[in-house]
C-alpha positions in Angstrom: 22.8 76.7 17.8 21.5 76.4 14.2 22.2 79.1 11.2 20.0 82.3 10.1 19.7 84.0 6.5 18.4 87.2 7.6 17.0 88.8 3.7 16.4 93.0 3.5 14.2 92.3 0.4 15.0 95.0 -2.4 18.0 96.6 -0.8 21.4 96.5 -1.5 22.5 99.2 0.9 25.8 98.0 2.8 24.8 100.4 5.3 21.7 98.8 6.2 23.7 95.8 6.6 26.1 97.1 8.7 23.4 98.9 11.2 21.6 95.0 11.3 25.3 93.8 12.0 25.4 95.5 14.7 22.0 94.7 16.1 22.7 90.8 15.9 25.7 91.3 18.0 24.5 93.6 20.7 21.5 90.8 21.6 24.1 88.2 21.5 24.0 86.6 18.3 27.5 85.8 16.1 27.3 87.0 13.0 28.9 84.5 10.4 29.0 86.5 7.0 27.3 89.6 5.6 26.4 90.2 2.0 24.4 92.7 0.1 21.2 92.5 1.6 21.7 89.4 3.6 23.5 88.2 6.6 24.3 84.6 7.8 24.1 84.1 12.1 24.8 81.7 14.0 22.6 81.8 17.0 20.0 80.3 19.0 16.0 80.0 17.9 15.2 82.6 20.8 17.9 85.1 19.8 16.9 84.7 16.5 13.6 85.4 17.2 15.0 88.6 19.2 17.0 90.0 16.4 14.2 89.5 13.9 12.0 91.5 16.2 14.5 94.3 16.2 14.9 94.3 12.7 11.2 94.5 11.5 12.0 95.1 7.8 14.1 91.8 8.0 12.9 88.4 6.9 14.7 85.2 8.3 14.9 81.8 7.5 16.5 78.8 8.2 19.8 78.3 6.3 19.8 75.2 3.6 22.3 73.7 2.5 21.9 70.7 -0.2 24.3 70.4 -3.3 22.1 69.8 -6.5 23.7 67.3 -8.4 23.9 67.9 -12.1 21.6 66.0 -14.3 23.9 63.4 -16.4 22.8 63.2 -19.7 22.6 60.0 -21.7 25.6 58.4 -23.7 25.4 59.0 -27.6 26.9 55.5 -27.8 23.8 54.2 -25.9 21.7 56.2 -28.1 23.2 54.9 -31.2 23.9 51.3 -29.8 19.6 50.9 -29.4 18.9 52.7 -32.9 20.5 49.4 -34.7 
């Protein structure tokens, strides 16, 4: 089982969501979390395959997840400590 963004590009419609919600389940996929435009689901690479078929206008992808880390930025005392 792996995790599927499904993206309706340029829609914010919460009843196009709802309609897709719908579709994932009824070919057996779990739904994890809908958004605006976007859905989370947890579900097999065949299935996902299947519910990306059935929702044509739908693009899918392969969930990521990676923290960024911040950049740190230098000590002033360094900065200063090399200057003299």
């Amino acid at each position: 089982m792996a995790r599927y963004v499904f993206h309706l590009p340029l829609s914010l419609d919460t009843k196009a969501v709802s309609a897709a919600k719908k579709t994932a389940t009824s070919l057996g996929a779990t739904v994890v979390r809908t958004a605006a435009g976007q859905m989370l689901v947890d579900t097999t690479p065949s299935r996902a395959a299947k519910v990306a078929q059935a929702l044509p206008e739908w693009r899918y992808d392969l969930e990521r997840v990676g923290a960024r880390l911040p950049e740190k930025p230098p000590l002033t005392r360094a900065k200063f400590a090399t200057a003299r």
